[in-house]
C-alpha positions as a Markdown table, in Angstrom:
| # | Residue | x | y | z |
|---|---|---|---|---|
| 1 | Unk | -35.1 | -5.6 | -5.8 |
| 2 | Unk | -34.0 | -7.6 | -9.1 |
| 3 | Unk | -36.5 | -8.1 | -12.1 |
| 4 | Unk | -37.6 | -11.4 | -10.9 |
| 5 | Unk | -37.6 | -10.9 | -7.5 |
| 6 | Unk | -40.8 | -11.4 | -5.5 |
| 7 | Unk | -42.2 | -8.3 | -3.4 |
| 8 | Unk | -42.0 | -8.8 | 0.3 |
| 9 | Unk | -45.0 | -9.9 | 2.1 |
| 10 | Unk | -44.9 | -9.4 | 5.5 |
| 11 | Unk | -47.6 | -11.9 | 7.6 |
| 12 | Unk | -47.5 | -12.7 | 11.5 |
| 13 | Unk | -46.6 | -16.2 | 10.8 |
| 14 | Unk | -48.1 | -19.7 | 9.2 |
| 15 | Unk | -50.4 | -22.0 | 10.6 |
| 16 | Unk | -50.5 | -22.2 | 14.5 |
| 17 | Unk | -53.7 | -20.2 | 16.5 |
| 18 | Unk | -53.1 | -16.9 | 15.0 |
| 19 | Unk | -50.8 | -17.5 | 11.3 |
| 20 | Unk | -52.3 | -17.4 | 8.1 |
| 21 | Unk | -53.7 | -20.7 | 6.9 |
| 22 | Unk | -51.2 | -23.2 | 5.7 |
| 23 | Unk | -54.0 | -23.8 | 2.4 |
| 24 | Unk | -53.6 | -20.4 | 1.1 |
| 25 | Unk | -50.1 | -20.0 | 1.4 |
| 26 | Unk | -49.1 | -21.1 | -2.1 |
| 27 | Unk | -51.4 | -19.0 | -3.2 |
| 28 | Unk | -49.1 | -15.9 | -1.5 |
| 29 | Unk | -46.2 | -17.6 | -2.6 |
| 30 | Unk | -47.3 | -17.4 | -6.1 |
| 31 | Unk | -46.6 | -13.2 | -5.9 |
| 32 | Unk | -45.0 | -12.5 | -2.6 |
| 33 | Unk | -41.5 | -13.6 | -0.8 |
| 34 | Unk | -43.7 | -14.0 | 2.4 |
| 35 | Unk | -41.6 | -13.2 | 5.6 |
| 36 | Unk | -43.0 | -13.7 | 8.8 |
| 37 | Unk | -43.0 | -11.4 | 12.1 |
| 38 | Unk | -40.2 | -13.5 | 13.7 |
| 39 | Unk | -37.7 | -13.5 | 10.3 |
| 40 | Unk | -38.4 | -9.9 | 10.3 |
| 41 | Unk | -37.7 | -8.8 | 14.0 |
| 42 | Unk | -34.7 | -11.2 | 13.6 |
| 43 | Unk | -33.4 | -9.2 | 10.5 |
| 44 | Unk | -35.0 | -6.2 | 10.9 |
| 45 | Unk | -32.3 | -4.0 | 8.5 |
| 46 | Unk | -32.3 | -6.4 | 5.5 |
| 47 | Unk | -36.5 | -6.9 | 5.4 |
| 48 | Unk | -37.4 | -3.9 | 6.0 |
| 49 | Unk | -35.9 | -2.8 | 2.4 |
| 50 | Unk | -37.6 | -5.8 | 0.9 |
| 51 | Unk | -41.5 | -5.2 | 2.6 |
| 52 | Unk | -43.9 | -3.8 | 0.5 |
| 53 | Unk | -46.9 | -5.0 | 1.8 |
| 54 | Unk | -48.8 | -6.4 | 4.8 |
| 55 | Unk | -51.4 | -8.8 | 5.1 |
| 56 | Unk | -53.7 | -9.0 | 7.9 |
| 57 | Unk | -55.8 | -12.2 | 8.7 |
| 58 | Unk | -57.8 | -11.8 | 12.0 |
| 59 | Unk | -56.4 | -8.8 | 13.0 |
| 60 | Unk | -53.0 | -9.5 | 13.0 |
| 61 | Unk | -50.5 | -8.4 | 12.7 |
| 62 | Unk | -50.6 | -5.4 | 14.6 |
| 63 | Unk | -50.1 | -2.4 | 12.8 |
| 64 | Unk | -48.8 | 0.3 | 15.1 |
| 65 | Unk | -46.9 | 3.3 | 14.5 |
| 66 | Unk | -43.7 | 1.9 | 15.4 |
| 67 | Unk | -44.2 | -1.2 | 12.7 |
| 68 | Unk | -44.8 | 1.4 | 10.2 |
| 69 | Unk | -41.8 | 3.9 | 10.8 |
| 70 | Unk | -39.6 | 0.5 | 10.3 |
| 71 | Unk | -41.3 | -0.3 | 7.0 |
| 72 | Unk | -40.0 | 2.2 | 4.4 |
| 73 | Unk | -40.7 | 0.9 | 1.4 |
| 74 | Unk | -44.2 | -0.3 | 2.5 |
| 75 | Unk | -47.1 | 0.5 | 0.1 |
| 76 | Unk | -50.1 | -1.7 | 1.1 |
| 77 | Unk | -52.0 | -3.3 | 3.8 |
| 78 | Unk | -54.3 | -6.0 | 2.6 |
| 79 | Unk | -56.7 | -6.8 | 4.9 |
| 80 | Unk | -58.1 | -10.2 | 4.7 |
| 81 | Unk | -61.9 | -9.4 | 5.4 |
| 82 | Unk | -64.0 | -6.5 | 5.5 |
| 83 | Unk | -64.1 | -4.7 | 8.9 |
| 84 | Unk | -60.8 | -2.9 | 9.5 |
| 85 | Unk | -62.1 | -0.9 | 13.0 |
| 86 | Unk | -58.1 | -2.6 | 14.3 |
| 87 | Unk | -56.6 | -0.4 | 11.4 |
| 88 | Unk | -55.8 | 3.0 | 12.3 |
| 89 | Unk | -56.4 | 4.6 | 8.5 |
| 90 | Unk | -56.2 | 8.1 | 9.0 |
| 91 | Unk | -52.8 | 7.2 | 11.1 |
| 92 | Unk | -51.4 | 4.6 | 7.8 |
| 93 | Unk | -52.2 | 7.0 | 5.4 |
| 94 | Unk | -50.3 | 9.3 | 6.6 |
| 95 | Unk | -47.4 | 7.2 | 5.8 |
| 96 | Unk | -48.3 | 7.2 | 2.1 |
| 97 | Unk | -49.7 | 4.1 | 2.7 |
| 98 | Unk | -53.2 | 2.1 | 1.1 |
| 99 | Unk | -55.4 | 0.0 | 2.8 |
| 100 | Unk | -57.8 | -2.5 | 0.8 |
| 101 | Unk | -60.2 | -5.2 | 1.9 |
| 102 | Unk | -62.0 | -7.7 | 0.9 |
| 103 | Unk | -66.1 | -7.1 | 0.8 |
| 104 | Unk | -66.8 | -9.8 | -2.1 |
| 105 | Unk | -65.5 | -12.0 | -1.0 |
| 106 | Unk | -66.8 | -12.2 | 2.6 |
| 107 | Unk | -70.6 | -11.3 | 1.5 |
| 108 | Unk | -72.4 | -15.1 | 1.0 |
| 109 | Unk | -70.8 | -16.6 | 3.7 |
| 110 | Unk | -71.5 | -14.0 | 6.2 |
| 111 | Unk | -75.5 | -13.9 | 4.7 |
| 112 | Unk | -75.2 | -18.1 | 5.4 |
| 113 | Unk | -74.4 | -17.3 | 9.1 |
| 114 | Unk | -77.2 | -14.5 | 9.6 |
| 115 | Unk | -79.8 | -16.8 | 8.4 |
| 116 | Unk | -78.0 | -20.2 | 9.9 |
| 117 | Unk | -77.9 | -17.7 | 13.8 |
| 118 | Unk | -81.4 | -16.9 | 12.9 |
| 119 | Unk | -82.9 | -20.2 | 12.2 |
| 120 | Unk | -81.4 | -22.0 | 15.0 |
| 121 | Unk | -82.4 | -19.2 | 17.6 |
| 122 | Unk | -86.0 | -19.4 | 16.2 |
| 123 | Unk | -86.3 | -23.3 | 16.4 |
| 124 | Unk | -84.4 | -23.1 | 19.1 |
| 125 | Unk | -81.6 | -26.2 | 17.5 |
| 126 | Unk | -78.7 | -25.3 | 20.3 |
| 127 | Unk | -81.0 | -26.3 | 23.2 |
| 128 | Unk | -83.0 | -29.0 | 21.1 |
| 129 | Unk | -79.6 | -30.5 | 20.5 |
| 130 | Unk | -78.8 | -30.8 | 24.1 |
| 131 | Unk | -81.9 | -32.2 | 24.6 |
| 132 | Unk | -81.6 | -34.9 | 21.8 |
| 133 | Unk | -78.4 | -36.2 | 23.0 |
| 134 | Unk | -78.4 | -35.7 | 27.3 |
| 135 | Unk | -78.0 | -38.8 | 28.6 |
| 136 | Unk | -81.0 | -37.6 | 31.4 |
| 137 | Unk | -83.5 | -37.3 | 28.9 |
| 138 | Unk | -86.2 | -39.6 | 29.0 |
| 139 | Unk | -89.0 | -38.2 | 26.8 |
| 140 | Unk | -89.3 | -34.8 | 24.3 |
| 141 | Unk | -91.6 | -32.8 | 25.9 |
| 142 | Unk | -94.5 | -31.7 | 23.4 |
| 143 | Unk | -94.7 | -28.3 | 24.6 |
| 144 | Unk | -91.3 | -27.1 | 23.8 |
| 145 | Unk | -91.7 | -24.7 | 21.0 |
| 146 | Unk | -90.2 | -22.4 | 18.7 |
| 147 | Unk | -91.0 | -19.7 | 16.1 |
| 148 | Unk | -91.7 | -19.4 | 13.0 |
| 149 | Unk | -89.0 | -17.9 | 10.5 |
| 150 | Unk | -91.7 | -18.2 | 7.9 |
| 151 | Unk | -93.7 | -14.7 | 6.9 |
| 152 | Unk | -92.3 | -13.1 | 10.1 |
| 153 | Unk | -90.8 | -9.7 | 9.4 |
| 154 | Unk | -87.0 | -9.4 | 9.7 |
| 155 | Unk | -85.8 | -5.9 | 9.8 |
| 156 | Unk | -82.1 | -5.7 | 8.5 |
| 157 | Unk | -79.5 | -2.5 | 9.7 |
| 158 | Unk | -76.9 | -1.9 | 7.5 |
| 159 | Unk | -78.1 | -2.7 | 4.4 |
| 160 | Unk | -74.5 | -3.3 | 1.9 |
| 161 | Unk | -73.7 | -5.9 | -0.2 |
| 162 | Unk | -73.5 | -8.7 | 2.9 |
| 163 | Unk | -77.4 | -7.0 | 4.4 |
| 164 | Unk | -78.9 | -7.4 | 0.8 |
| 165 | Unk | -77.8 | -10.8 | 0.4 |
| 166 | Unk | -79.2 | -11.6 | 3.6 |
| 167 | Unk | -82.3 | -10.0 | 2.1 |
| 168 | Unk | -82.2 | -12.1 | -1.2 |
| 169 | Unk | -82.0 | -15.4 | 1.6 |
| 170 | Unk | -84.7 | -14.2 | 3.5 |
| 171 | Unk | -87.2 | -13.8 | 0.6 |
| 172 | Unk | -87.3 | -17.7 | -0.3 |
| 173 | Unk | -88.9 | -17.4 | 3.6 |
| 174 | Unk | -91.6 | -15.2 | 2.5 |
| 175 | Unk | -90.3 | -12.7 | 5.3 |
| 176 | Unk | -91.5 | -9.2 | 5.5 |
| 177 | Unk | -88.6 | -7.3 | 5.1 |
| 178 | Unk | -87.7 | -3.8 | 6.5 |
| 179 | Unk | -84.0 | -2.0 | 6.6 |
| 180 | Unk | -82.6 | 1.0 | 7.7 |
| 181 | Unk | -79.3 | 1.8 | 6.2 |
| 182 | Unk | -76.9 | 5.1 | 6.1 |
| 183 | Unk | -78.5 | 5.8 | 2.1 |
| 184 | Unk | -81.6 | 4.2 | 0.8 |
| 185 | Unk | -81.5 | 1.9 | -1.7 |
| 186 | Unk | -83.1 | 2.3 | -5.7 |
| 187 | Unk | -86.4 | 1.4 | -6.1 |
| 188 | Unk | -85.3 | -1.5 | -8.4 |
| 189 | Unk | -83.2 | -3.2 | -5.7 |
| 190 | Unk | -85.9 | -2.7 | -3.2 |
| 191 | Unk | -88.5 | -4.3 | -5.3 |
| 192 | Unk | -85.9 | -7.3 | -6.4 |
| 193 | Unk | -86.1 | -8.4 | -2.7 |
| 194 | Unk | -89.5 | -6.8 | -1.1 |
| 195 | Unk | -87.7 | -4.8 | 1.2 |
| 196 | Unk | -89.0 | -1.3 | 2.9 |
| 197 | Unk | -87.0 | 1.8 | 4.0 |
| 198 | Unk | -87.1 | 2.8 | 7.6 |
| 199 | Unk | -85.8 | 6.5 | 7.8 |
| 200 | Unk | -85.6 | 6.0 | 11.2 |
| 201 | Unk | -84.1 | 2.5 | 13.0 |
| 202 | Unk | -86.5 | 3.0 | 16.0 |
| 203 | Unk | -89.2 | 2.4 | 13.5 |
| 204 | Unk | -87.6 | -1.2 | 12.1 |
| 205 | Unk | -86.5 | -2.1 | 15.9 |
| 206 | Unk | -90.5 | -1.5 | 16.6 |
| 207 | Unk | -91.8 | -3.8 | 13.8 |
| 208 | Unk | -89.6 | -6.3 | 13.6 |
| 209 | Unk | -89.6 | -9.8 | 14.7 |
| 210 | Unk | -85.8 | -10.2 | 13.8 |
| 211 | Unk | -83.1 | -7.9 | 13.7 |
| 212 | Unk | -80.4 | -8.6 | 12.5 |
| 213 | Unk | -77.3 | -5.9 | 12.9 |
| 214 | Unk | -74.8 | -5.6 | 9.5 |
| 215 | Unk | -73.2 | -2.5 | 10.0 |
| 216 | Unk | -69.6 | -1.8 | 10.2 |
| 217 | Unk | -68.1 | -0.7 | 13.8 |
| 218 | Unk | -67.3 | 3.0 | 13.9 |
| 219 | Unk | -67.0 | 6.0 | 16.5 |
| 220 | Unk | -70.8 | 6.5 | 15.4 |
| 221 | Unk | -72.4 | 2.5 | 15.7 |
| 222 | Unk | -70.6 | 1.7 | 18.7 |
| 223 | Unk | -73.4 | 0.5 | 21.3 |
| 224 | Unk | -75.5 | 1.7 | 18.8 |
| 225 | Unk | -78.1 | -1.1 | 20.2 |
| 226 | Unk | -78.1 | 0.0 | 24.2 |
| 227 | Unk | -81.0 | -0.4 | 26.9 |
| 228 | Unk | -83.5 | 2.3 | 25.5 |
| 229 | Unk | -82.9 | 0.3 | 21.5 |
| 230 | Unk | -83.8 | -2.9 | 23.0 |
| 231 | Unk | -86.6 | -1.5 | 25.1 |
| 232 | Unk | -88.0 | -0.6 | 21.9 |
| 233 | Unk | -88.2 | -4.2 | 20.4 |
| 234 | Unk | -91.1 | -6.9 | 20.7 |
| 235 | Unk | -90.9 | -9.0 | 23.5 |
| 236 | Unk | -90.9 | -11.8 | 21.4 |
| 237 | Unk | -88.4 | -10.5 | 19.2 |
| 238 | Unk | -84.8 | -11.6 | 18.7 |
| 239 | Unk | -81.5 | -9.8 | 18.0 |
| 240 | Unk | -78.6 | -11.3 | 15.3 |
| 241 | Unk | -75.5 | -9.8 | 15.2 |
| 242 | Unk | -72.7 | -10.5 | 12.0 |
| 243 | Unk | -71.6 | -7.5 | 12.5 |
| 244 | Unk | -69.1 | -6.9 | 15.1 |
| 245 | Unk | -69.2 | -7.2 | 18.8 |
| 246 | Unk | -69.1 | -4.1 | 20.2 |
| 247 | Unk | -72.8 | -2.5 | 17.9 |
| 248 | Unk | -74.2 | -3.7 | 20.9 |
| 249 | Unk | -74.0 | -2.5 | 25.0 |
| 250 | Unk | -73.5 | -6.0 | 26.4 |
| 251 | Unk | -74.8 | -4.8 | 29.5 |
| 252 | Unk | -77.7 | -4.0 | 28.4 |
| 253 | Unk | -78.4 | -7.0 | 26.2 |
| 254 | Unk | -77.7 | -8.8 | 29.6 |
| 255 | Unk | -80.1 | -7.0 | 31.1 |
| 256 | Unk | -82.5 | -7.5 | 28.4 |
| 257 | Unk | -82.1 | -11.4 | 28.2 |
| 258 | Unk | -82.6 | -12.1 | 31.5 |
| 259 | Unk | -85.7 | -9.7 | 32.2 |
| 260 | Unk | -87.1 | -11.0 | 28.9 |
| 261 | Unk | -87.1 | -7.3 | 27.6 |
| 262 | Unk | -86.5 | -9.3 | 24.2 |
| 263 | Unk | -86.9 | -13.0 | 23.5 |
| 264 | Unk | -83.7 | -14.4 | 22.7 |
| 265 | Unk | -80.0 | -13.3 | 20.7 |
| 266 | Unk | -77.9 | -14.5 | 18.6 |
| 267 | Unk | -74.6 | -13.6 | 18.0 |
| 268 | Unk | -71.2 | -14.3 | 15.3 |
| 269 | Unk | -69.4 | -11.5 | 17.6 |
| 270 | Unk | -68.9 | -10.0 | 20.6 |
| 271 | Unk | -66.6 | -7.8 | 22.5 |
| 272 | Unk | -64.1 | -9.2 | 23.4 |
| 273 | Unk | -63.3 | -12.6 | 21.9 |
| 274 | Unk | -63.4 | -14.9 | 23.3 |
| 275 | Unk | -66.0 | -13.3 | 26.5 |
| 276 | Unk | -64.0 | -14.1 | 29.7 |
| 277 | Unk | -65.4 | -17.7 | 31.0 |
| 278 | Unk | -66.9 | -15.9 | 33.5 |
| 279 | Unk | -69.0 | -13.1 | 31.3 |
| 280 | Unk | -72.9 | -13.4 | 32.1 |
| 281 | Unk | -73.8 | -14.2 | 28.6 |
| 282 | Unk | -72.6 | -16.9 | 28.5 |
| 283 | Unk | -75.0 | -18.6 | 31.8 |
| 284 | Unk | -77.9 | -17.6 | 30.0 |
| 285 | Unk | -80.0 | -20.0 | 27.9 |
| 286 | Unk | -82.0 | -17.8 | 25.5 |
| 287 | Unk | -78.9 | -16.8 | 23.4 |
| 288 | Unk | -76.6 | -18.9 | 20.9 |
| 289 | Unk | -72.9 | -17.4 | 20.8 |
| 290 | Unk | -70.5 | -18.4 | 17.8 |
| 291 | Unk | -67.4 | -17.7 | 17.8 |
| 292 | Unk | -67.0 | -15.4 | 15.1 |
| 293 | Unk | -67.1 | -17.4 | 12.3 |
| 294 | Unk | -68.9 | -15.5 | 9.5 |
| 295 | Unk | -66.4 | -16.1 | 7.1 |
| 296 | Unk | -65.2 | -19.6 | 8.5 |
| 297 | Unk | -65.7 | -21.7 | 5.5 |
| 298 | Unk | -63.4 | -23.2 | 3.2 |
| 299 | Unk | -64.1 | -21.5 | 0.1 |
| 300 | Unk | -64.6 | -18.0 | 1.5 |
| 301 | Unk | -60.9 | -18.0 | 2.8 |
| 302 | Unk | -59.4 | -18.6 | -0.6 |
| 303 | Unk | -61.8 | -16.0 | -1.5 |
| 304 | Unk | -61.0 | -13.5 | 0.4 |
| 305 | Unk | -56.8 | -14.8 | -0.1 |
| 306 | Unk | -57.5 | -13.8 | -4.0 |
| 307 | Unk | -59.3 | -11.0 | -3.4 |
| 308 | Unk | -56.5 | -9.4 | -0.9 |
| 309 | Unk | -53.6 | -10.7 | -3.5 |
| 310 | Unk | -55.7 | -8.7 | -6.7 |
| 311 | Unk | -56.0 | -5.4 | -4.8 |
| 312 | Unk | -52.2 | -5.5 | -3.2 |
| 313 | Unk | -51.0 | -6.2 | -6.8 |
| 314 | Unk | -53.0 | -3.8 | -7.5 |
| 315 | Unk | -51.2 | -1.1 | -6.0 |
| 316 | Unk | -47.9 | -2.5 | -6.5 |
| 317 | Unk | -47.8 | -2.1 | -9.9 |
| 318 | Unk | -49.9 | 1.0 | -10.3 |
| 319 | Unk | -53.1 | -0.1 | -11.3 |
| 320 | Unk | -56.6 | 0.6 | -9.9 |
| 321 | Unk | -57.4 | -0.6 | -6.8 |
| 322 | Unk | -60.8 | -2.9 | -6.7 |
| 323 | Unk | -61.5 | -2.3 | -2.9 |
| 324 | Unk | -59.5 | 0.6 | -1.3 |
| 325 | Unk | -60.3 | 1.6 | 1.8 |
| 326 | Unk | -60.6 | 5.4 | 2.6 |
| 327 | Unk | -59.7 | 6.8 | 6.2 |
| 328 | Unk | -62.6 | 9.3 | 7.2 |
């Protein structure tokens, strides 16, 4: 590579349902020679000399072993967002190769949708909307109700940066707040946002009017909300998840809806995604589904562009990495 050559970036393709977003590409172009998927399995010899780094936007590109045994001078893998469960780590790094992501970025925009999922399943907007605007409507019935968000107690698992900013929101609501998390937090960062360590989840799932899942998916939270979790909630209580879909036994939650085990769900993700047209979530009315758009906003994707580009420069020329991820 010449001195003022660009380092190639390698990306599925641009714009179209699964490319990077046409608005942040001169932003890649401002570092990288960006070569997409098809250029690359058209020239395999030549780009695979000139790829140094990945980047990853929903989940794709793939990266399998064969992708990685045809990428020798390949030194990072940026992963735009903050999950990576589609990245084999302890499989990349044995290639010599870093992953990074991009957890600043992502963390207000993914608190917005927590509190937007948990507001509109509480006031119940998804169904009052339908109401509002069905042409069969001929009067708003007076007993149609909600619940309050207001001084109700929210219990929080997985309390990183994304859970305590959801914390932060959920104080201007004078919510009780409870969290159960891996390692508990100082004293001063509990007392910034009123929160309370549960040692044990079964506690917070117990107490809590909300919950509101905001772990990462791995071997040990997968289904880690099944039929005997949810048994243990209120009846009236409701279950968020921003995290990813698979925290939670479908099944069950299924189950759980329709035998009003638990009052209603809200959800950003689920497993897979899209659900088949068919899936039994989706006939029921005492859930809200999204379609996994935690970081969907404007701003955050340029974020989380910036954030990706710092830490793949990063390793490019040498330099600490701001957000590497380690395989376990």
């Amino acid at each position: 590579m010449s001195e003022h050559e660009l380092p190639g970036l390698l990306i599925l393709d641009i714009g179209g349902t699964y490319g990077v977003q046409e608005n942040i590409v001169p932003l890649l172009k401002k570092h990288f020679c960006l070569i997409t998927m098809k250029e690359f399995l058209e020239n395999k010899k030549e780009m695979s000399k000139k790829i140094q780094s990945v980047f990853v936007s929903e989940c794709r590109p793939t990266v399998d072993q064969e992708l990685l045994e045809s990428l020798p001078n390949l030194k990072v893998i940026g992963n735009s967002g903050v999950g990576v469960d589609h990245l084999n780590l302890k499989m990349i790094s044995n290639y010599g190769v870093k992953v990074t992501n991009t957890p600043h970025a992502v963390a207000d925009s993914t608190a917005d949708i927590g509190m937007a999922l948990m507001l509109a399943s509480a006031r119940r907007l998804v169904e009052g909307s339908q109401i509002a605007i069905s042409p069969h409507t001929k009067y708003f019935a007076v007993d149609w109700l909600g619940v309050e968000v207001s001084r109700a107690t929210l219990g929080i698992i997985g309390m990183g940066r994304i859970g305590y900013k959801v914390a932060q929101r959920a104080r201007a609501f004078d919510m009780k707040i409870l969290y159960h998390n891996r390692k508990q937090r100082r004293k001063e960062e509990e007392q910034a946002v009123g929160a309370h360590y549960c040692e044990k989840m079964e506690d917070l799932l117990q107490q809590s009017d909300f919950v509101m899942l905001v772990v990462n998916l791995t071997p040990e939270t997968h289904k880690m909300i099944g039929k005997k979790e949810l048994g243990l909630m209120k009846p009236t209580a409701t279950l968020i998840n921003i995290g990813r879909g698979a925290l939670i036994d479908q099944e069950a939650l299924v189950e759980a809806l329709q035998n009003n085990v638990i009052r209603a769900a809200a959800l950003d993700v689920t497993y897979p995604e899209p659900l088949p047209r068919d899936h039994p979530l989706l006939k029921l009315n005492n859930i809200i589904i999204t379609p996994h758009i935690g970081t969907a906003t404007v701003q955050a994707v340029q974020m989380m562009a910036e954030e990706a580009i710092a830490n793949m420069l990063a390793v490019l020329n040498g330099q600490p990495i701001p957000s590497e991820v380690f395989p376990k």
